[in-house]
LUMLO-695695 format. One record per residue: x, y, z of N, C-alpha, C in turn; residue number from 1. Coordinates in nm, 4 decimals. Layout:
N
n.u,n.v,n.w,ca.u,ca.v,ca.w,c.u,c.v,c.w,nr
X,Y,Z,X,Y,Z,X,Y,Z,NUM
...
! end
This chain:
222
n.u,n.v,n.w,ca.u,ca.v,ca.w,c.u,c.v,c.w,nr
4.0486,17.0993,13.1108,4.1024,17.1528,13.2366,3.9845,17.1925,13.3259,1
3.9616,17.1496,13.4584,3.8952,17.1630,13.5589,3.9135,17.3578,13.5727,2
3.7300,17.3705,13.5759,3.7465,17.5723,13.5687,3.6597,17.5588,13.7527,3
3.7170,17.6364,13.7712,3.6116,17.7143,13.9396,3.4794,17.7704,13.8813,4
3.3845,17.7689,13.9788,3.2510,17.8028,13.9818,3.2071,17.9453,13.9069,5
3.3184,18.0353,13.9107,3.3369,18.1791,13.8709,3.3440,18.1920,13.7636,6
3.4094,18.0477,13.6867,3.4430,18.0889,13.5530,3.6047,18.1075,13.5175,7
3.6956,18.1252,13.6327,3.8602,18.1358,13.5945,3.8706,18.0189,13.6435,8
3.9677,18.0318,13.5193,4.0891,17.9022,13.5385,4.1210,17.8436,13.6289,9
4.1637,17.7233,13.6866,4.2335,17.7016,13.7757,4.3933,17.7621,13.7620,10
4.4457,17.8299,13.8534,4.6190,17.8017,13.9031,4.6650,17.7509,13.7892,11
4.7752,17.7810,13.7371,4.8403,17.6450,13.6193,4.9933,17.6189,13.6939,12
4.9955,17.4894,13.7252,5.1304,17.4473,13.8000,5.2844,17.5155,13.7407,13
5.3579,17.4844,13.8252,5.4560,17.5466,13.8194,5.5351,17.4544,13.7529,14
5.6283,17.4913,13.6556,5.7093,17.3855,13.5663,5.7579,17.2941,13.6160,15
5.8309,17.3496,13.7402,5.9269,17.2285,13.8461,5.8139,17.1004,13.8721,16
5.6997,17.1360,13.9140,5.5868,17.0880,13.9500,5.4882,16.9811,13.8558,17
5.5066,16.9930,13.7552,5.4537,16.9143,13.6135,5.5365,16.8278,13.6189,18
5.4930,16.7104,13.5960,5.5977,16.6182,13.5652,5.6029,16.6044,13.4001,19
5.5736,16.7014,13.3338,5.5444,16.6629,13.1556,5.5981,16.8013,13.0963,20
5.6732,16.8832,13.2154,5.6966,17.0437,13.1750,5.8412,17.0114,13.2286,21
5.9555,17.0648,13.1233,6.1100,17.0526,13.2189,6.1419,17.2392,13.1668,22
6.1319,17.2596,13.2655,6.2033,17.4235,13.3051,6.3319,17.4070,13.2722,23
6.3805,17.5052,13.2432,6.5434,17.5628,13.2143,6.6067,17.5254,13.3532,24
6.5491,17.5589,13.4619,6.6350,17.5759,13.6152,6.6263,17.4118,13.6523,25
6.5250,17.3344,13.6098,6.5174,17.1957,13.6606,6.5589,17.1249,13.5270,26
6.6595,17.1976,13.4609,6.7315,17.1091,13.3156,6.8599,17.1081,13.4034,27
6.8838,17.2675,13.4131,7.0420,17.2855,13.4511,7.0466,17.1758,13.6429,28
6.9234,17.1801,13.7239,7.0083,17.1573,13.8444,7.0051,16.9618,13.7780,29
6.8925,16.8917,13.6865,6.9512,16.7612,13.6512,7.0860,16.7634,13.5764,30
7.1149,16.8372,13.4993,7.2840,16.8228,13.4937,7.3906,16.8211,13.5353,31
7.3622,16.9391,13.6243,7.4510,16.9853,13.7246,7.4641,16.8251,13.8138,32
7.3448,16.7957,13.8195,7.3368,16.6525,13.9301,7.4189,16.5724,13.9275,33
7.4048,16.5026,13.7643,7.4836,16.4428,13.7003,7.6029,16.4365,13.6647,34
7.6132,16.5469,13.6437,7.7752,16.5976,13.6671,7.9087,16.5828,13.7661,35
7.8077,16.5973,13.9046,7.8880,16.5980,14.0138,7.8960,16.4049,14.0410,36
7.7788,16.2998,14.0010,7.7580,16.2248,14.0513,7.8674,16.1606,13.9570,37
7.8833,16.1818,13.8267,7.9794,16.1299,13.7157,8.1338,16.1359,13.7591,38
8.1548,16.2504,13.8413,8.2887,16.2897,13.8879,8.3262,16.2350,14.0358,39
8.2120,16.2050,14.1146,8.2253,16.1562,14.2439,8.2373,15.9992,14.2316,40
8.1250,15.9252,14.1594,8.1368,15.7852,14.2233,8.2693,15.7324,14.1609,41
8.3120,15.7502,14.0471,8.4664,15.6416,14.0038,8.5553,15.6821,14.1177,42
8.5782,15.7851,14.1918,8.6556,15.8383,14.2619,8.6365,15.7597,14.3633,43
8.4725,15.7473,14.4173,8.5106,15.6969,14.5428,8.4704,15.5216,14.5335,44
8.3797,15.4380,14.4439,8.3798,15.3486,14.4056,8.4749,15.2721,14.3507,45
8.5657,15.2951,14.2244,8.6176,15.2172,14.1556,8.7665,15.1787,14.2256,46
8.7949,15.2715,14.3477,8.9158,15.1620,14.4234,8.8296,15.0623,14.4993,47
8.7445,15.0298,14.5627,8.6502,14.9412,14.6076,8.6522,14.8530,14.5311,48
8.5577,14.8654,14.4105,8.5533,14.7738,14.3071,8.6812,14.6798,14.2409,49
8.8163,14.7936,14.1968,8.9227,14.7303,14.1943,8.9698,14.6200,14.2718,50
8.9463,14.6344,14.4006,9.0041,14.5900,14.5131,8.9495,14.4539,14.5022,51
8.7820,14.4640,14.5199,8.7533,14.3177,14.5516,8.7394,14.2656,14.3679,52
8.7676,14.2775,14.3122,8.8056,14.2291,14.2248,8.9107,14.1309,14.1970,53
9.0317,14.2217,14.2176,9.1674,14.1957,14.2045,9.1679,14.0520,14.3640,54
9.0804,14.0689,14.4521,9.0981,13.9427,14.5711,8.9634,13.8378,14.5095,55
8.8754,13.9035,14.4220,8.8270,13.7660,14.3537,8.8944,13.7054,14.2259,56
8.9814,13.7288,14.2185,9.0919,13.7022,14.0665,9.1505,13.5801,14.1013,57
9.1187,13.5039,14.0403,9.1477,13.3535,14.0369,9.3134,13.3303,14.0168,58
9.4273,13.2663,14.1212,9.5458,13.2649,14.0799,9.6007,13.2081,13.9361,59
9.7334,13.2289,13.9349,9.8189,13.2410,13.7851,9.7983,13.0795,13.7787,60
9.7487,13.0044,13.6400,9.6935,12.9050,13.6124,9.8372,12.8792,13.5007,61
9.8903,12.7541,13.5255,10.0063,12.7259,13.4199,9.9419,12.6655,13.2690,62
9.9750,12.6756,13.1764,9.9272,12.6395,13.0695,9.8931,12.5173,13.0493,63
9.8483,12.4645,12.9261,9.8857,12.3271,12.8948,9.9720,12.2570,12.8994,64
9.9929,12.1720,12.9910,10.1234,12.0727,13.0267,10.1408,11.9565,12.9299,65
10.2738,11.8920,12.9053,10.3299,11.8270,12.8311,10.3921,11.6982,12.9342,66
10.3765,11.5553,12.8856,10.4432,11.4692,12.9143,10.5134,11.3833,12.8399,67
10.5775,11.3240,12.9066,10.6529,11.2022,12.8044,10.5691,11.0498,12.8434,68
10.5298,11.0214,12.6846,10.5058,10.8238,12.6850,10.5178,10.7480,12.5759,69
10.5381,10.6208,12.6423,10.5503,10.5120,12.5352,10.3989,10.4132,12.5414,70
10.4265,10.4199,12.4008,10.2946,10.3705,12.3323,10.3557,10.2642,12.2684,71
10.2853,10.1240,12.2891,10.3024,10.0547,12.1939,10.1777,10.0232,12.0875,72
10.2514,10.0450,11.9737,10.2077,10.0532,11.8387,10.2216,9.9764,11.7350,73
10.1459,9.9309,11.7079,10.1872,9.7462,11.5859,10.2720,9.7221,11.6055,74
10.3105,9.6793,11.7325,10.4035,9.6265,11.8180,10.5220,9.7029,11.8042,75
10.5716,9.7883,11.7816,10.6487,9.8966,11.8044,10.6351,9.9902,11.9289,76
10.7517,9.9866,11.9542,10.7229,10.1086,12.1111,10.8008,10.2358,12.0385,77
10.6860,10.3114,12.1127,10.7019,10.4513,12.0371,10.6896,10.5460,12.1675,78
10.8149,10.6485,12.1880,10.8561,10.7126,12.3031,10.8144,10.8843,12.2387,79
10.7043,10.9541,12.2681,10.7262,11.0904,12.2600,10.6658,11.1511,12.3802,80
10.6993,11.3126,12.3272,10.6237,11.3782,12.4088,10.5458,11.4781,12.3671,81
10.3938,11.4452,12.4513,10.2711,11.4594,12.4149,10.2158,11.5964,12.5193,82
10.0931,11.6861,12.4210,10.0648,11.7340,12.5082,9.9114,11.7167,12.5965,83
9.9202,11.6543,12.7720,9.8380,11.5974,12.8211,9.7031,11.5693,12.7691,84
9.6531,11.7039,12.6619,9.5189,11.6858,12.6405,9.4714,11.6575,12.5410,85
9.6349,11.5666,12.4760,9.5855,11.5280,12.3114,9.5700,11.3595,12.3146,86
9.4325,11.3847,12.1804,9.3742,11.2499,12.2280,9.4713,11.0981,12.1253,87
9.4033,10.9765,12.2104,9.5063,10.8595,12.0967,9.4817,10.9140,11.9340,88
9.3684,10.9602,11.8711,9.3785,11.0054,11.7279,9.4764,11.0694,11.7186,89
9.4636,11.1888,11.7475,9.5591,11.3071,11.7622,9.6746,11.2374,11.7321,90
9.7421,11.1623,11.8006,9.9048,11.1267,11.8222,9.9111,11.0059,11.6997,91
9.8016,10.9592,11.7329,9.8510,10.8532,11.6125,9.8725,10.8815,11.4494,92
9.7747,11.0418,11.4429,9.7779,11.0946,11.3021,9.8773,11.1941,11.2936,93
9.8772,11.2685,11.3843,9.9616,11.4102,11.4105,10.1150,11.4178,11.4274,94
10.1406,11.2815,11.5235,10.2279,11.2660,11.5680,10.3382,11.1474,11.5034,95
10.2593,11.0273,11.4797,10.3414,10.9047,11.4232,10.2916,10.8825,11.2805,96
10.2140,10.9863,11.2516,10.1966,10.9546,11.0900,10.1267,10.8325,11.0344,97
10.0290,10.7922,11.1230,9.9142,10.6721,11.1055,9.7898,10.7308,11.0712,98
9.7549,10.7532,10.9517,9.6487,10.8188,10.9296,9.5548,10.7048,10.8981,99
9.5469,10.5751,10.8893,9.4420,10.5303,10.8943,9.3379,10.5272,10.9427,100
9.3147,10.5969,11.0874,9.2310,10.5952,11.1428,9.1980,10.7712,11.0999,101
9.0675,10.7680,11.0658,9.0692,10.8737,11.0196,8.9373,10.9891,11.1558,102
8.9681,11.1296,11.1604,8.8940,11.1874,11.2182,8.7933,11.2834,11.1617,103
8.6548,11.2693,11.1923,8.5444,11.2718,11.1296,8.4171,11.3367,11.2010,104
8.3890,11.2683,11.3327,8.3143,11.3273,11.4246,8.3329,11.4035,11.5041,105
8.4717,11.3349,11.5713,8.5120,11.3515,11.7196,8.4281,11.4099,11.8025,106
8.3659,11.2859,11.8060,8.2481,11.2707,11.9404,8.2481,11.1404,12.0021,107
8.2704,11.0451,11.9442,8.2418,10.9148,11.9533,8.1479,10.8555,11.8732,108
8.1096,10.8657,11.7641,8.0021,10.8219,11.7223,7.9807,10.7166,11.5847,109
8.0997,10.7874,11.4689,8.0448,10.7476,11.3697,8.1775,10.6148,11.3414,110
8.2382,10.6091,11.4510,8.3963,10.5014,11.3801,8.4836,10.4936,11.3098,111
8.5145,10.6351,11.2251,8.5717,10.6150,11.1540,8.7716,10.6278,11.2468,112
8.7709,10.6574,11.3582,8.8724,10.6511,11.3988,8.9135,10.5225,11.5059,113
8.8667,10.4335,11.4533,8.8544,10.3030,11.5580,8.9988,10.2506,11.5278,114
9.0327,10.2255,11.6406,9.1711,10.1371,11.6470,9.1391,10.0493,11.7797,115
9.2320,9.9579,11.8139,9.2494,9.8454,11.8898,9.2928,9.8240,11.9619,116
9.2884,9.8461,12.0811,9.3082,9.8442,12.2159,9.3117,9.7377,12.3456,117
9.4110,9.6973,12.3234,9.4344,9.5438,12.3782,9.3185,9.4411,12.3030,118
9.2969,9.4647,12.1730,9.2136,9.3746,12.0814,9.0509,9.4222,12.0800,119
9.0819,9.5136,12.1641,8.9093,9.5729,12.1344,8.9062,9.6974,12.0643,120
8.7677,9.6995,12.0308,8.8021,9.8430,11.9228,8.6993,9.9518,12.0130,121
8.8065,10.0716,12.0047,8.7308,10.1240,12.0473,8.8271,10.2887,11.9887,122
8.6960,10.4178,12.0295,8.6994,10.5302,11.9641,8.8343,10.6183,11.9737,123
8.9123,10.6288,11.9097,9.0694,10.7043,11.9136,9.0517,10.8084,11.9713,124
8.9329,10.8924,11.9060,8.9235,11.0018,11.9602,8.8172,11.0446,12.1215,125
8.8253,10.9891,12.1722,8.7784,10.9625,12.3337,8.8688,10.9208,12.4264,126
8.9990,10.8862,12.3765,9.1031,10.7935,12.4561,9.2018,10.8819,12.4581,127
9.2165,10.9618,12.5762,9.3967,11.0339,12.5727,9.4721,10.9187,12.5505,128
9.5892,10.9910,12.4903,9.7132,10.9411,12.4724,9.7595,10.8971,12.5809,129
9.7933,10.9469,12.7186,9.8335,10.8956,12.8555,9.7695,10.7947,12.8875,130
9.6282,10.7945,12.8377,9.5407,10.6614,12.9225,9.5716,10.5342,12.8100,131
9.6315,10.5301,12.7293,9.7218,10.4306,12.6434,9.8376,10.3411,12.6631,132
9.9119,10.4104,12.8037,10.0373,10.3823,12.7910,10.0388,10.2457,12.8456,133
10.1115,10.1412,12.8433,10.0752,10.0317,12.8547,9.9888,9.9032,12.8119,134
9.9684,9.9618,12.6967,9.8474,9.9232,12.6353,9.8939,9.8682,12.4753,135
9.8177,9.7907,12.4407,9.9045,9.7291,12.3152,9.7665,9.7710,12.1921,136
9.8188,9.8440,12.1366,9.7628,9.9306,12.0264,9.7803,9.8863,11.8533,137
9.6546,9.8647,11.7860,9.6577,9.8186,11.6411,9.5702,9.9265,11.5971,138
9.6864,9.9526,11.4844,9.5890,10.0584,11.3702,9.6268,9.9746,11.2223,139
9.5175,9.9921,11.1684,9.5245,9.9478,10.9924,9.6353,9.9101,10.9435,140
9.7027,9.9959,10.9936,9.8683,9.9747,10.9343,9.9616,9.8477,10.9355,141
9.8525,9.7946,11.1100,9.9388,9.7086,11.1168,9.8877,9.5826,11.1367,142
9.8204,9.5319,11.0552,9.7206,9.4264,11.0375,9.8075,9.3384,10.9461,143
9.8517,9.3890,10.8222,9.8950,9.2688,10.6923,10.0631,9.2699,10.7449,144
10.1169,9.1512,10.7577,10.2464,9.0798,10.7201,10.3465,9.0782,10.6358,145
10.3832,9.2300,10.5994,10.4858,9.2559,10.4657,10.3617,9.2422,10.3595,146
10.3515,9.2065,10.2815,10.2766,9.1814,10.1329,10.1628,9.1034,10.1773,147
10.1478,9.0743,10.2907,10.0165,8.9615,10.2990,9.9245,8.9976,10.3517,148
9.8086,9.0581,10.3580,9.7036,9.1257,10.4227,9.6182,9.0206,10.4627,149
9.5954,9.0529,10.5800,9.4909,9.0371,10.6927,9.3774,8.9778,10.6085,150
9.3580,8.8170,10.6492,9.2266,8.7854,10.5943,9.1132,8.8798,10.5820,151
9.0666,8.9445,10.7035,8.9791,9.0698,10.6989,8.9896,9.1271,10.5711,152
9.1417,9.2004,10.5177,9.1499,9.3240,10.4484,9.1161,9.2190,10.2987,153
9.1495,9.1184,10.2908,9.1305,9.0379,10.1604,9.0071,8.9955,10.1137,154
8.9147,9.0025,10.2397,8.7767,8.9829,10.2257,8.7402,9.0840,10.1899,155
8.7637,9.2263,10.1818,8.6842,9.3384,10.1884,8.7175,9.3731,10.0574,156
8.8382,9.3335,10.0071,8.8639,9.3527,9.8664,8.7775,9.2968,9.7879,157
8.7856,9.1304,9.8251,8.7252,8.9986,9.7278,8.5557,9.0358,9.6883,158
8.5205,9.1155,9.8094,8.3607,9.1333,9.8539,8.3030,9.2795,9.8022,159
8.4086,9.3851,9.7795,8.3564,9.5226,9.7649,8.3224,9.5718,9.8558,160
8.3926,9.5393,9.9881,8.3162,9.6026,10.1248,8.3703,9.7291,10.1419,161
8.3737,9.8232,10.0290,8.3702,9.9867,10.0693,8.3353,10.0213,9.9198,162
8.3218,10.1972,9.9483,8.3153,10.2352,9.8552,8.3727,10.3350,9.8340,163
8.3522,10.4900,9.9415,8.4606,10.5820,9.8818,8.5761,10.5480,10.0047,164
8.5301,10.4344,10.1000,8.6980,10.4225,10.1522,8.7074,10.4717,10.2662,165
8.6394,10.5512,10.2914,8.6819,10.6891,10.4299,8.6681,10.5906,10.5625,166
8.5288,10.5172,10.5358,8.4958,10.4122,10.7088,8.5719,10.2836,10.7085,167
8.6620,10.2533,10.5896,8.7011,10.1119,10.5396,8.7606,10.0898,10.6648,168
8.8796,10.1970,10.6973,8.9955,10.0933,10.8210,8.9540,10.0771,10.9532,169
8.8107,10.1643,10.9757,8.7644,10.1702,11.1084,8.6489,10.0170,11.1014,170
8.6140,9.9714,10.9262,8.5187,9.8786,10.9765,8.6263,9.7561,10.9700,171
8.7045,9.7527,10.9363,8.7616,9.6544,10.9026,8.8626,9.5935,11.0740,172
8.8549,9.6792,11.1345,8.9485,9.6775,11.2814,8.8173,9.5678,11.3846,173
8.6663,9.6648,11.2931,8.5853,9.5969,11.3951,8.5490,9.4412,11.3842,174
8.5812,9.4309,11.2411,8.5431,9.2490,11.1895,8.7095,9.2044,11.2935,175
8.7963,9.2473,11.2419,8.9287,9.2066,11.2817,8.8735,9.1422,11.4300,176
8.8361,9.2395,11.5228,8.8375,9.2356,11.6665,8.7092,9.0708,11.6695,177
8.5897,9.0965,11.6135,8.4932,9.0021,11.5510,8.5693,8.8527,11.5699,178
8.6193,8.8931,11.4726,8.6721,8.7440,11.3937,8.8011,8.6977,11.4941,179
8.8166,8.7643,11.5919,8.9884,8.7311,11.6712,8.9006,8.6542,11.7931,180
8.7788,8.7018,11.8538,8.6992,8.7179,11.9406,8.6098,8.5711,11.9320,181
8.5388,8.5796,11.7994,8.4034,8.4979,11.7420,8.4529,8.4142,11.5983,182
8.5253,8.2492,11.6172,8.5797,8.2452,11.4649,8.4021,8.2090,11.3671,183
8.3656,8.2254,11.4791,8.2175,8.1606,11.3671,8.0820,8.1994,11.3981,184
8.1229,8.3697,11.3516,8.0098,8.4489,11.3806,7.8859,8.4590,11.2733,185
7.7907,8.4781,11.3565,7.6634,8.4457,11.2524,7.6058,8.6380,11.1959,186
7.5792,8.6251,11.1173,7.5352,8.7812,11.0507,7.4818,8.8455,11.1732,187
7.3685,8.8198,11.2490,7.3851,8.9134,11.3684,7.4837,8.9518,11.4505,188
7.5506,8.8321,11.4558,7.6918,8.9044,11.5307,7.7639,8.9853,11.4717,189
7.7738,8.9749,11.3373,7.8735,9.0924,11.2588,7.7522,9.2218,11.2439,190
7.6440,9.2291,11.2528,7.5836,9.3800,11.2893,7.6167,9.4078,11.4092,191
7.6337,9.3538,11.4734,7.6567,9.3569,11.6372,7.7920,9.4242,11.6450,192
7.8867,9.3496,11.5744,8.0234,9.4005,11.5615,8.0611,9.5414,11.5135,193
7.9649,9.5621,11.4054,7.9983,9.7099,11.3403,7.8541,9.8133,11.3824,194
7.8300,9.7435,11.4770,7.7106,9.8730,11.5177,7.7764,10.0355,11.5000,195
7.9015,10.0739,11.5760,7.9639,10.1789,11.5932,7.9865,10.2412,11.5068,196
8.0286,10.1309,11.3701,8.0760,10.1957,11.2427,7.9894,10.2615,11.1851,197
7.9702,10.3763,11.1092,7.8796,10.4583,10.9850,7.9436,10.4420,10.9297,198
7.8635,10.3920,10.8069,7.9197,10.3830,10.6150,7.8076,10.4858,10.5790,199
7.8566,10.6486,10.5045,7.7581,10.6919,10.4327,7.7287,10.6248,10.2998,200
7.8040,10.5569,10.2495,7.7818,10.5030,10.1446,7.6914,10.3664,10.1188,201
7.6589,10.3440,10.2113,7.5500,10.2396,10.2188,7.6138,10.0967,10.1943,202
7.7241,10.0835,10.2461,7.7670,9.9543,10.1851,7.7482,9.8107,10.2668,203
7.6778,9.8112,10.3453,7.6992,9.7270,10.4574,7.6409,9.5999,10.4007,204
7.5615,9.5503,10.3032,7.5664,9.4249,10.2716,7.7083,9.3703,10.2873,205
7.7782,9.4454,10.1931,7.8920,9.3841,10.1263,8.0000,9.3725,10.2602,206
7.9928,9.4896,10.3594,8.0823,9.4454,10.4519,8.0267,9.3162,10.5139,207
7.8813,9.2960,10.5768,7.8664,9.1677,10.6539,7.8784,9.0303,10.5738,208
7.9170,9.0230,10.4098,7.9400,8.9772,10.3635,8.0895,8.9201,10.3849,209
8.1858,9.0408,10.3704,8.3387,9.0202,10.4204,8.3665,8.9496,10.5328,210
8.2887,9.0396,10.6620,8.3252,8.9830,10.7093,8.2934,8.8282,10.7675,211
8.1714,8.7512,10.6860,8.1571,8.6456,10.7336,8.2846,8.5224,10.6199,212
8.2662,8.5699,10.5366,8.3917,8.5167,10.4438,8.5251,8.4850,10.4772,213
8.5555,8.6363,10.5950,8.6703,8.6415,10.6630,8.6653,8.5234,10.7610,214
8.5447,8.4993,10.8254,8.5566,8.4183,10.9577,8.5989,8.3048,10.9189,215
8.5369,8.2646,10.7763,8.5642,8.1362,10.7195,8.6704,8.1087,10.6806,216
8.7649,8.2427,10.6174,8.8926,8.1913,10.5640,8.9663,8.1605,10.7165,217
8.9493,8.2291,10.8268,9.0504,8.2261,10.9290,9.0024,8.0950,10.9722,218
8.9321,8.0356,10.9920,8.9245,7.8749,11.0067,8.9511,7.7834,10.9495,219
8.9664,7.7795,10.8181,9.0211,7.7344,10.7615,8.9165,7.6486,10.6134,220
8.8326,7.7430,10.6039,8.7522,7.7345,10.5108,8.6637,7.6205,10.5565,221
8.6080,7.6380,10.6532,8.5014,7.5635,10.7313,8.3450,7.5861,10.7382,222
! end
């Protein structure tokens, strides 16, 4: 502490005056402060606040809406009603009890929900149900002829083109589409064909195997 020339002390500040000293009288008037400011602003703020609140409040929003459609389905027309934001998987598993196409990613990525769409294959789960209607739709189900399966599905048997099964009906839609498309596709074209598909099981010799077998039986063993 800084002393005068004399030898006394300097002055020692006054509590109010310290900013490192809190006096009893400068405890009570910060409470007191607080007190009044705690009891004043909701009073005179929070109808304000209410107010523009309640005029930034976004109007009454109706729920999820529901429509009615027909889907045709391995050539079956199928009439329900859907709700707008459910996708072709959704309805085809949820709704009509076609679980072949199975859901796995739902992103688009790995195929295992591929079905057929005016003969192309493409991801179930990316495709609303509404953006279907009119549209002529194949799932697994409806590939074989009573007892007679789909050259495809006979190749995949003859060949071992799966293993635990899960990607089978999504790869098998894509040779289908392949082989309807290309009767005499060469092994790059059938990687080409099942690019979309994931097999964790590593089986893909045996599918590009099928499906070139397949191309051959549908020609007529050519």
């Amino acid at each position: 502490m800084a002393r005068k020339k004399n030898g006394d002390t300097a002055p020692k500040p006054e509590p109010d005056d310290d900013p490192f000293v809190v006096s009893r009288r400068g405890f009570l008037k910060g409470v007191s402060g607080s007190a009044i400011t705690a009891a004043v602003v909701p009073q005179v703020l929070v109808p304000a606040i209410g107010a523009a609140a309640m005029a930034a409040a976004p109007p009454d929003v109706k729920g999820v809406t529901s429509l009615k459609i027909d889907l045709d389905v391995n050539g079956q027309k199928r009439s329900l009603e859907v709700e707008s934001r459910e996708t072709l998987l959704e309805v085809l598993r949820d709704r009509l009890d076609l679980t072949g196409a199975k859901l796995v990613c739902d992103r688009g990525e790995c195929g295992a929900c591929t079905a057929l769409v005016d003969g192309e294959p493409i991801y179930s789960c990316m495709m609303l149900a509404a953006d279907a209607q009119g549209r002529k739709i194949t799932t697994v189900e409806g590939l074989a002829q009573g007892d007679k399966l789909h050259p495809v599905q006979e190749a995949f048997l003859q060949y071992d083109g799966y293993q635990c099964g899960f990607c089978t009906p999504g790869q098998i839609l894509s040779c289908v589409a392949l082989v309807n498309h290309n009767p005499n596709p060469t092994l790059d074209d059938v990687k080409e064909a099942i690019a979309g598909n994931l097999c964790r099981c590593g089986t893909y010799t045996k599918i590009f195997e099928a499906a070139l077998a397949a191309a051959k039986s549908s020609r007529g063993g050519k």
